[in-house]
C-alpha positions in Angstrom: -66.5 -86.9 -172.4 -68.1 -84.6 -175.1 -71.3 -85.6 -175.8 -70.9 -89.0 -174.3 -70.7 -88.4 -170.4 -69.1 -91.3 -168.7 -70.8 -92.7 -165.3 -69.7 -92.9 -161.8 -68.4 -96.0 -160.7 -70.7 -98.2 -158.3 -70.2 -98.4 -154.4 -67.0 -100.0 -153.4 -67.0 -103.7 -153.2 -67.3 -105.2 -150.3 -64.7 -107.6 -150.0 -60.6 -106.6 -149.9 -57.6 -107.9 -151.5 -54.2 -107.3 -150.1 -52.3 -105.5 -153.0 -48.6 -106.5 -154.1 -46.3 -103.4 -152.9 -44.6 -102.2 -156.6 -43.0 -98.7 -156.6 -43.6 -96.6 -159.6 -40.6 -94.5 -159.9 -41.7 -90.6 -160.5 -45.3 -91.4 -160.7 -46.2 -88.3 -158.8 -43.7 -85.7 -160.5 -45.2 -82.6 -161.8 -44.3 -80.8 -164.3 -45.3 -77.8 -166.4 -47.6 -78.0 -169.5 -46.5 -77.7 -173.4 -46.9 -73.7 -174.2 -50.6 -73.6 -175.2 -52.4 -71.4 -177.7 -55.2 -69.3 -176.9 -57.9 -71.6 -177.2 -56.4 -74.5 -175.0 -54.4 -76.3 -178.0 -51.0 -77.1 -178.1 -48.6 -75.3 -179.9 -46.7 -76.1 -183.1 -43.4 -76.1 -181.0 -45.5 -78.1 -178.2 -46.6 -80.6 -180.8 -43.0 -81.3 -182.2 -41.8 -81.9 -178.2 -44.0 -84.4 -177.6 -42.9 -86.0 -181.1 -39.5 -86.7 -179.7 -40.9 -87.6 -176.6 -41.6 -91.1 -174.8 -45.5 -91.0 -173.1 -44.9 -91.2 -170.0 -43.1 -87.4 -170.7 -46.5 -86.3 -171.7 -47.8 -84.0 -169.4 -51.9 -83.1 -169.7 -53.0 -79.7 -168.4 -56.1 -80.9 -165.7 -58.6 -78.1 -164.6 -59.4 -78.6 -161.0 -62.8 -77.6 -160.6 -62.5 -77.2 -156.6 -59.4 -75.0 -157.3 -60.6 -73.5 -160.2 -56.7 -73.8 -161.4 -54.7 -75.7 -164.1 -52.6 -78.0 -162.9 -49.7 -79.9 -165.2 -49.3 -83.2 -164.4 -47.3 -86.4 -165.2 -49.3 -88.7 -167.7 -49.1 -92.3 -165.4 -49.8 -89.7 -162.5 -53.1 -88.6 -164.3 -54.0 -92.1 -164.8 -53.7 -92.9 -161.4 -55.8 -90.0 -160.4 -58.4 -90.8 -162.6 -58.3 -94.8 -161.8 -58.8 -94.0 -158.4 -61.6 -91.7 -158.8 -63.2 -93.8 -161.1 -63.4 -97.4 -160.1 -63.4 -98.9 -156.3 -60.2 -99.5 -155.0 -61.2 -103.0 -153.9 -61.8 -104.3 -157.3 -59.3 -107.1 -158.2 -56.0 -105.6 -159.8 -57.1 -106.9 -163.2 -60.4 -105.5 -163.5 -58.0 -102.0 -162.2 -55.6 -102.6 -165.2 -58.2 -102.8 -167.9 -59.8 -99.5 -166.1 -56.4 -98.2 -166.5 -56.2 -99.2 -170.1 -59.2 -97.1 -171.2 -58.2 -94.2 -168.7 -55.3 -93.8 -170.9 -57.0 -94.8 -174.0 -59.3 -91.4 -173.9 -56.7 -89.1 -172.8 -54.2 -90.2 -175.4 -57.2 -90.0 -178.2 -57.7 -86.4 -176.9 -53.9 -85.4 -177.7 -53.8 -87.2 -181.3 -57.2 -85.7 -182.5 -56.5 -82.8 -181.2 -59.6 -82.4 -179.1 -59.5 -80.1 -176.0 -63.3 -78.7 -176.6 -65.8 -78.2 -173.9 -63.5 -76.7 -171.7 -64.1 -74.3 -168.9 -61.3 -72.3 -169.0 -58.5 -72.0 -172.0 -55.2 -74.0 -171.4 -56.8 -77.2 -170.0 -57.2 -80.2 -171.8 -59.2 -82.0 -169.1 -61.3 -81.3 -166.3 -61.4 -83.5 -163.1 -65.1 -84.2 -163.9 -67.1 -87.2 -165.2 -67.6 -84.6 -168.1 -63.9 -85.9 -169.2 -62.7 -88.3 -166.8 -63.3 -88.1 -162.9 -59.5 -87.3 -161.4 -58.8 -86.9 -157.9 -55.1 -85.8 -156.3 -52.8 -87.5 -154.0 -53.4 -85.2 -151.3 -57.1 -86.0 -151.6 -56.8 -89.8 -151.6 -54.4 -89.4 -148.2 -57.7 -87.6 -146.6 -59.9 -90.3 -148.3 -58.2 -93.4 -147.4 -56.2 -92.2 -143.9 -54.2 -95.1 -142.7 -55.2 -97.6 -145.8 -53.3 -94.7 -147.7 -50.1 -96.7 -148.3 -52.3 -100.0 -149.1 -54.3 -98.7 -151.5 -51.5 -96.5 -153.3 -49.6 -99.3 -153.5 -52.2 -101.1 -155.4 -53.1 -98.6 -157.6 -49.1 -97.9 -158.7 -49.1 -101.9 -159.8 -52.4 -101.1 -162.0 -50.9 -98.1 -163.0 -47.2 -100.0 -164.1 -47.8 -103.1 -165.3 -50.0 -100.9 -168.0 -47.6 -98.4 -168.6 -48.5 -97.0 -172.2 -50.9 -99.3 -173.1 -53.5 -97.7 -174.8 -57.0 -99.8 -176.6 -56.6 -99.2 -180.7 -59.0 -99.8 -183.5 -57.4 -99.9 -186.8 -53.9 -98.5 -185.2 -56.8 -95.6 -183.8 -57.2 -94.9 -179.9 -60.8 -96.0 -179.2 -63.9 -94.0 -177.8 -62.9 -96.4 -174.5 -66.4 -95.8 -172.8 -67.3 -97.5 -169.7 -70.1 -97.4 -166.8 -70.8 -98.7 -163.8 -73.4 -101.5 -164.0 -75.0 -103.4 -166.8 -78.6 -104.9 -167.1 -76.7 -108.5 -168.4 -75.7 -106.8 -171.3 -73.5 -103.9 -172.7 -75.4 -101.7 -175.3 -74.7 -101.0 -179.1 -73.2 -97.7 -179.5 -75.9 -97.2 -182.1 -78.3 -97.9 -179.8 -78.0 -95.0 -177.2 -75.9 -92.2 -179.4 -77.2 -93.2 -182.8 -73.3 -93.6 -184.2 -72.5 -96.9 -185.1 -68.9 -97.8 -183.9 -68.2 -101.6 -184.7 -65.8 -102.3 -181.7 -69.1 -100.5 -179.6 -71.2 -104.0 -179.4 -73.7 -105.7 -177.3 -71.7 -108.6 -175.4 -73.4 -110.4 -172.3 -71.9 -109.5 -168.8 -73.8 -111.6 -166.5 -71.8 -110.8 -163.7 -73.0 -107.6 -162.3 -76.5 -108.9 -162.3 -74.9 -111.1 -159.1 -72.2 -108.6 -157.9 -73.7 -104.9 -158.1 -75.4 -103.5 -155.7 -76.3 -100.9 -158.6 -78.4 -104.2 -161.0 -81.6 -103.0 -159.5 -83.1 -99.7 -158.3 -87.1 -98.5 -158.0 -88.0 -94.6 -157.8 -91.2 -93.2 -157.6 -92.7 -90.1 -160.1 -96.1 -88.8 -159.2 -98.0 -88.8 -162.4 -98.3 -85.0 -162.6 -94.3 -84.7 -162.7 -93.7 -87.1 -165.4 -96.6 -85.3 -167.4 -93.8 -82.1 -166.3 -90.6 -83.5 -166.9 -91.3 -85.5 -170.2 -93.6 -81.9 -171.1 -96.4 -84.8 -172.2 -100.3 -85.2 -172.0 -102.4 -88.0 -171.8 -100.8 -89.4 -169.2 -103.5 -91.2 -167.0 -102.8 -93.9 -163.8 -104.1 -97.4 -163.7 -106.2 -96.1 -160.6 -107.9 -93.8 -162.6 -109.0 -96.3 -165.2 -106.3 -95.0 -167.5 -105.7 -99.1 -168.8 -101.9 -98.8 -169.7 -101.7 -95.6 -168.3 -100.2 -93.8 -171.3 -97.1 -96.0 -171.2 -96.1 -98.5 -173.9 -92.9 -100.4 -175.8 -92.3 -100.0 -178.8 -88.8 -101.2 -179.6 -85.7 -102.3 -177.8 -82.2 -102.7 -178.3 -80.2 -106.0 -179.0 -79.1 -105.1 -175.0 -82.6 -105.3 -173.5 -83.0 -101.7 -172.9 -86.1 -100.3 -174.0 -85.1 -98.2 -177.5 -88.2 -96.8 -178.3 -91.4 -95.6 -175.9 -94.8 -93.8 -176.2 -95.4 -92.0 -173.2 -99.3 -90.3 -173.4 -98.9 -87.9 -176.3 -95.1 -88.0 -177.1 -92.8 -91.0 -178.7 -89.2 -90.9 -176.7 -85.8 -93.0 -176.9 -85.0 -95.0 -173.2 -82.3 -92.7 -173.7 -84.3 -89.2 -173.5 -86.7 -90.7 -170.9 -83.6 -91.9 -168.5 -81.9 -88.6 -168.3 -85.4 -86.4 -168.4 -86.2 -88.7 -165.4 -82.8 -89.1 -164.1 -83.3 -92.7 -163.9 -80.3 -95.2 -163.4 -80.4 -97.4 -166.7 -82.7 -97.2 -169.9 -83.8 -100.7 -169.1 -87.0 -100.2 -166.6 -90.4 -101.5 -166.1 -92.9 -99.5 -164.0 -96.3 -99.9 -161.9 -99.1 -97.6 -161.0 -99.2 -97.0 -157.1 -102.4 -94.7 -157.2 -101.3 -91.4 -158.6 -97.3 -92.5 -158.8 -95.5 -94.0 -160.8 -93.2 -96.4 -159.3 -90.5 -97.0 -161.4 -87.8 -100.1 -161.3 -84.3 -100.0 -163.5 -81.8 -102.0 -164.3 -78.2 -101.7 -164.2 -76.6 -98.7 -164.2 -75.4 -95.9 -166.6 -75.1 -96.2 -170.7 -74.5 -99.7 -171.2 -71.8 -98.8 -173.7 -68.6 -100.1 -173.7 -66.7 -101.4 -170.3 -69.4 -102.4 -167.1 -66.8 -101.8 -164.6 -68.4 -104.5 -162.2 -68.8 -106.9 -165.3 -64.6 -106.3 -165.7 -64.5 -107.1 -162.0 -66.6 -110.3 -162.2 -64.5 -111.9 -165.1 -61.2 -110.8 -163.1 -63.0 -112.4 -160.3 -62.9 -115.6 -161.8 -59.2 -115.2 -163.3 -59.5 -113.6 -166.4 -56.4 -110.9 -167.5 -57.1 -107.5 -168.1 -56.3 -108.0 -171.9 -58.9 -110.6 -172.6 -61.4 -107.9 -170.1 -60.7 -105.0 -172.7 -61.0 -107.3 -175.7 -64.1 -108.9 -174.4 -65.6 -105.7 -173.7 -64.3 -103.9 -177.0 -65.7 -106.0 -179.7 -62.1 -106.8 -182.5 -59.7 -104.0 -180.8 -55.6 -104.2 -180.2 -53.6 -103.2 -177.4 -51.0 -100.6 -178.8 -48.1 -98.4 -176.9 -49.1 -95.0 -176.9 -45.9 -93.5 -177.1 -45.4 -95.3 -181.1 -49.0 -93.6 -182.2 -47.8 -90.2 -180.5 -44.8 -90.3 -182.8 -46.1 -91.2 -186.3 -47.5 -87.5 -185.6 
């Protein structure tokens, strides 16, 4: 989302849950898009509609990438899309609700602030990509999920309506709801890994993916000449070689165990910039020299800001309610109705 790209959700859990059957009247009705101006914003007459207008009305313009076309759609049917393209299906239905929560949360931000940058093509507010929010269709999940279709729908419509237009607020503000996949045992300061302090953005423990993920832990291994490449560094010498510390050393990290601050041979980098120049899973990693390579272990996985999807799933696991998920995750917010902040507009 902007700058802040939200992760992938882990595998799919292994275990299943047998989801109440609740119909969600309309949930798939499209419909067509406020009139747009040129560069993708809604129009002054669009703006004063959707003033009068409860939020489920709200429809948000999604650009399918596969398709390359805009399609209008429902705003519960969006979050649906995006809940099931973003977090297992087999997660428990209150880790699912809080998933929905901040689903809705950054969509409904988008509308208020006015924020439809970074778009591929003019009259979209959204793409169906983790560069926004990762949204999949109906017709999609039916191929996905073949006869656990109706199962799964089912579940997702009870996420989806026992949340109706809640949204996560900060002083009466939609939050930046981020979320990932995996922590290391704890969530990250904002401040941290994007350098913006945001004080509902704190380090919390989430102990529970470190027993449930099967994303805690991952090793890859870098020859020494390709991290020399990547990270554009010299000095950069293995163990083998009688290089001592091999160019590699600590310098800081982060009140969420990641490493915050790293000399690599000639060059001083953030866990951040070395994780995504190395494409590595978390910014929390410890290495080893294997002759020439560099064998690299991480933990968790993604940002560590905000939500760790499997951490929600671990406390709903052991019967906490989505409300107390968000609020644990998303340090002195409120739940709010969406539809009440669209209207003070």
């Amino acid at each position: 989302m902007n700058k802040k790209k939200w992760i992938r959700p882990a595998a799919a859990f292994l275990s299943s849950f047998i989801a109440v059957i609740v119909i969600v009247p309309a949930i798939l009705v499209k419909t067509t898009a406020p009139s747009q101006d040129p560069v993708g914003q809604p129009s002054a007459s669009a703006w004063s509609q959707l003033q009068t207008q409860d939020a489920s009305s709200l429809v948000v313009p999604v650009y399918l990438t596969k398709q390359k076309k805009v399609e209008s759609i429902q705003l519960e049917a969006y979050i649906r899309g995006v809940l099931a393209a973003e977090m297992p299906i087999e997660f428990e239905i209150e880790a699912m609700k809080a998933q929905a929560m901040a689903a809705r949360t950054y969509i409904v931000r988008r509308v208020i602030e006015q924020d439809f940058s970074n778009m591929p093509v003019s009259g979209a507010w959204v793409t169906d990509t983790i560069a926004h929010q990762a949204y999949v269709t109906d017709e999609e999940l039916k191929e996905r999920w073949g006869p656990a279709y109706q199962t799964n729908s089912d579940k997702l419509n009870r996420a989806i309506s026992e949340t109706r237009d809640l949204i996560l607020t900060y002083q009466h503000k939609p939050i930046e709801a981020t979320f990932f996949s995996t922590s290391n045992g704890y969530t990250e300061n904002s401040e941290d890994y994007w350098n913006d302090y945001i004080p509902y953005l704190r380090s919390v423990p989430s102990p529970w993916d470190v027993k449930l993920s099967p994303r805690y832990k991952d090793t890859v291994t870098i020859s020494y000449k390709e991290l020399q490449s990547k990270l554009s560094v010299r000095g950069v010498v293995p163990v083998s070689a009688g290089g001592g510390s091999g160019g590699l050393k600590v310098l800081e990290t982060s009140q969420g165990h990641r490493i915050k601050k790293i000399t690599i041979g000639s060059k001083t980098f953030s866990g951040r910039e070395v994780r995504e120049k190395l494409g590595l899973a978390s910014s929390q990693f410890q290495w080893t020299w294997k002759g020439n390579d560099l064998q690299i272990t991480t933990f968790g996985y993604g940002h560590g800001v905000g939500m760790s999807q499997w951490g929600a799933n671990g406390m709903a696991m052991e019967g906490r309610k989505a409300d107390e998920i968000v609020k644990y995750f998303y340090t002195g917010i409120e739940i709010d109705r969406a539809s009440v902040l669209l209207n003070r507009r």
